[in-house]
N, C-alpha and C positions, 0 to 999 in steps of 0.2 A: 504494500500500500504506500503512497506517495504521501508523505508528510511535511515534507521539508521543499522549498524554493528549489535547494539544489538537485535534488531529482527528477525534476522535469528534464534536465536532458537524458535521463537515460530512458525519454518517451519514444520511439517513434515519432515521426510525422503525421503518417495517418490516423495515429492515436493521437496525438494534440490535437487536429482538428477536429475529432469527432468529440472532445473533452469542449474545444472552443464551441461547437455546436450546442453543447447543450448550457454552455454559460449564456449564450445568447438566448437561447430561448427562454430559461429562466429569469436573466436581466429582463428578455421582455415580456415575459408576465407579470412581472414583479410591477415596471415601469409603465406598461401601456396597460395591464388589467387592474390597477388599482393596488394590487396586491403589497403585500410587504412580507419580506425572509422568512418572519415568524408565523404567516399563515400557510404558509406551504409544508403540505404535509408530509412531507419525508424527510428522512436527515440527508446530510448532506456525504453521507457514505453510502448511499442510495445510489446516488450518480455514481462514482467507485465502480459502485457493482457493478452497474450498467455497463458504463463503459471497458468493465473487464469480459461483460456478456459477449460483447460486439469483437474485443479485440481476441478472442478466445475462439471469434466464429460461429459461438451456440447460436447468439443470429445476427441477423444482418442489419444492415443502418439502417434500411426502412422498419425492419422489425424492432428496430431501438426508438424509432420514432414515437411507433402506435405502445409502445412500454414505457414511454417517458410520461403521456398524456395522461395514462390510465394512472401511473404513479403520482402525478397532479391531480389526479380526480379523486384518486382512493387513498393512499397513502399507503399502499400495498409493495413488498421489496419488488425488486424488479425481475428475481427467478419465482418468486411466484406467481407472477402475471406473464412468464415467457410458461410453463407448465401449465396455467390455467387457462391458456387465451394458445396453446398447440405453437405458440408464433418459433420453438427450436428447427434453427436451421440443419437440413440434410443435407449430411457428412459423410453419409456409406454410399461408396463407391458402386456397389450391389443394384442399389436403387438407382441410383442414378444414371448407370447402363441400361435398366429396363427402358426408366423414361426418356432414353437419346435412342433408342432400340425403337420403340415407339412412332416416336416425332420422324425420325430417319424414313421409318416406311410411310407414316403418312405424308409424308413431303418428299415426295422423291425428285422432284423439279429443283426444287432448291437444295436439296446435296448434292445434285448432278452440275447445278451452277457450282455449287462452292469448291465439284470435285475439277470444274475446267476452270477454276482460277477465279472465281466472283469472292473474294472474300467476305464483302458483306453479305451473300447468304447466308451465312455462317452466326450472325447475329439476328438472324429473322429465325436459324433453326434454336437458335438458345433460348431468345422469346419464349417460341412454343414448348419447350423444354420446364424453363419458369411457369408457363400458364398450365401445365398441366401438372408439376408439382406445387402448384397453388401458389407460386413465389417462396415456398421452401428451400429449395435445391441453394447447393451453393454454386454461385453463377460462376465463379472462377473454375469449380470441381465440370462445372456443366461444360463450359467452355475448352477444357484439357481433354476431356472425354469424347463429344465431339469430335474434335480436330483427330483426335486417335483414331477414332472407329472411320472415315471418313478418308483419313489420307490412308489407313492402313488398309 
C-alpha cells in the first residue's frame, strides 16, 4: 500500500492515471455535486483497493468505472461490488478460445480481410469477441489470441 509521497514512483504510468482518474472524479463530486470529503461514503483505502482491482486485471477500467459509482452510492468495498454486480474480468485463456473460436466462424469475411492484411479487421473481430463475453474478456488476452488463431 502506498503511504508515503515517495512511493509514487514506484507506480507505473498506467496506474497513476487510473489513480489521477479517480481523484478527478471525486474532486468533482465533491466540487460540482455539493458534496464535501466527509459525506462520501467510503474510506479512502476504498480507492486503494480499486485501483489495485484494475491494476491486478480482476477488471477492467470500464468495470472500475461502474465500481467506483456504486461505491459512491453505497459505500460498499469495491471487491464486493466486482463479486456482487459479476463485473470480474476473464482471464482463462480456455474461455476465451471458445469465444474467438466462435466470433472466427461467425465472421468469416472479416478474418479473411484480416488474414490478406486488413489489420483493422482484427479490431471489428475483438468487438465481437467483447460483445459476446459481455465486455468481460480481457481485450489484450482477446487481442493475442486472435492474432494466434488467425495468422497460425
Amino acid at each position: 500500500m502506498i503511504r508515503y509521497a515517495r512511493d509514487f514512483r514506484l507506480i507505473p504510468v498506467v496506474l497513476l492515471a487510473t489513480i489521477c482518474l479517480f481523484a478527478l472524479k471525486v474532486s468533482g463530486l465533491v466540487f460540482d455535486g455539493g458534496y464535501t470529503l466527509a459525506d462520501l461514503k467510503f474510506k479512502p483505502e476504498a480507492l486503494l483497493e480499486l485501483v489495485g482491482l484494475v491494476e491486478s486485471k480482476t477488471i477492467s477500467s470500464s468495470a472500475a468505472q461502474q465500481v467506483f459509482a456504486e461505491m459512491f452510492d453505497t459505500g460498499k468495498s469495491p471487491a464486493a461490488i466486482v463479486q456482487e454486480k459479476g463485473l470480474a474480468q476473464v482471464s482463462d485463456t480456455g474461455a476465451i478460445e471458445k469465444f474467438c473460436d466462435e466470433v472466427i466462424a461467425a465472421n468469416p469475411g472479416p478474418a479473411n480481410d484480416f488474414k490478406s492484411g486488413k489489420a483493422a479487421a482484427l479490431n471489428f473481430l475483438k468487438g465481437q469477441v467483447m460483445k459476446l463475453s459481455k465486455g468481460k474478456a480481457n481485450p489484450a488476452l482477446v487481442g493475442e489470441i486472435l492474432e494466434k488463431k488467425l495468422k497460425g
